[in-house]
Residue, then its C-alpha position, 0 to 999 in steps of 0.5 A: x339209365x334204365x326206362x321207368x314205367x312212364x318214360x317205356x309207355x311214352x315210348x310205346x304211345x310215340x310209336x318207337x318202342x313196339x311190341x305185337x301183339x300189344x302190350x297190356x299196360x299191366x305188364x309194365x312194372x317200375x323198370x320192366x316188362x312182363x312178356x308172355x311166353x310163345x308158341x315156338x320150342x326148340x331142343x337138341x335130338x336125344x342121343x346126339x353124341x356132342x358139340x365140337x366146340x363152344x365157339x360155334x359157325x352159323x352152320x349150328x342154326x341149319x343143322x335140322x339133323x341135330x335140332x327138333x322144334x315144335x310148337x304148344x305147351x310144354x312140360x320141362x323136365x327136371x334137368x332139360x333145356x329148351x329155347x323158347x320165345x316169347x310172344x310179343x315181337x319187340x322192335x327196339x328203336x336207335x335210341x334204346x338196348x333191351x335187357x331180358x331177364x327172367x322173373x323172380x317168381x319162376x327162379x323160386x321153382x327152379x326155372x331159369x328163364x335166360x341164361x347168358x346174353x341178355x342184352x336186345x340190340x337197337x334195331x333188333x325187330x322179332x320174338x325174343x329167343x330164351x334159353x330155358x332150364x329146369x334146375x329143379x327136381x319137379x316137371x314145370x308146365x309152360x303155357x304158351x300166351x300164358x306165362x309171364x315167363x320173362x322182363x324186358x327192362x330198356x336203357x337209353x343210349x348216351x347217343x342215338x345209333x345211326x341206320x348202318x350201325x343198327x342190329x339187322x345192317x350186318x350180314x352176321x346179325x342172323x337173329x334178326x326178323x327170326x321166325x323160330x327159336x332156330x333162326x336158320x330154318x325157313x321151314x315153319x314147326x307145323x311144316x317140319x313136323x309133317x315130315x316125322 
């Protein structure tokens, strides 16, 4: 069952779902809310020649050599992908998912704001990655802490998941407390782009 506006802001005012910054309540509509837009971008290296298979290792995240991150504002060309993220960080308690999903209004000018995957485990604590595309013909300036580039809408779980069973307990959940859209580096944007 999906959370409607009262039952997300009870949530927020119990101290189980957070975000930081706050949330203005605005930005909570009927069944979602509207996130901003972050300062951190990553994309592949042009002329990088190809991936070897969709079924990836994590090695993918600390491969700097393929993976150039920046932060500010960008201006997405037609055709190009970027991952983002937005500028709340998201705490989602034992009892909640999150699903995030793109606004209608960037759709219409041919943004694609999360392409796959769209399910936010419980215990997931951090800014949520988005993948981004241009699938329009004209360039599209994204304005960090400006957009409201994506909705998280909350369903209640059938039963609350214990402490073990949380997203962030396993060793493979390498998505948790990421800095960067890329979540095997440790170096921060600014310190990477001193290095160019």
């Amino acid at each position: 069952m999906f959370l409607s506006r009262p039952d997300i802001l009870k949530e927020i005012k119990k101290g189980k779902l957070r975000f930081d910054p706050p949330v203005d309540p605005a930005r909570i509509q009927q069944i979602s809310v509207d996130l901003l837009l972050g300062r951190r971008f990553a994309k592949f290296k042009e002329k990088q020649g190809y991936l070897a298979a969709v079924h990836l290792d994590n090695s993918i995240w600390n491969a700097l050599d393929i993976w150039e991150e920046f932060e500010g504002d960008y201006t997405l060309k037609p055709k190009e992908f970027v991952l983002a993220q937005t500028l709340e960080r998201v705490s989602i308690p034992n009892n909640l998912a999150g699903m995030i999903e793109g606004r209608s209004s960037c759709a219409r000018l041919g943004l694609t704001t999360h392409l796959t995957a769209p399910k936010i485990d419980p215990g997931f604590e951090g800014p949520i990655t988005l993948e981004i595309a241009n699938l329009g013909s004209l360039p599209i300036q994204l304005r960090a802490g400006v957009e409201k580039i994506a909705q998280l809408m909350l369903v209640r779980l059938s039963r609350p998941l214990s402490k073990k069973d949380l997203y962030g307990a396993g060793a493979s959940d390498v998505f948790q407390h990421q800095r960067g859209p890329i979540p095997g580096t440790r170096r921060t944007a600014k310190q990477r782009s001193r290095r160019r």
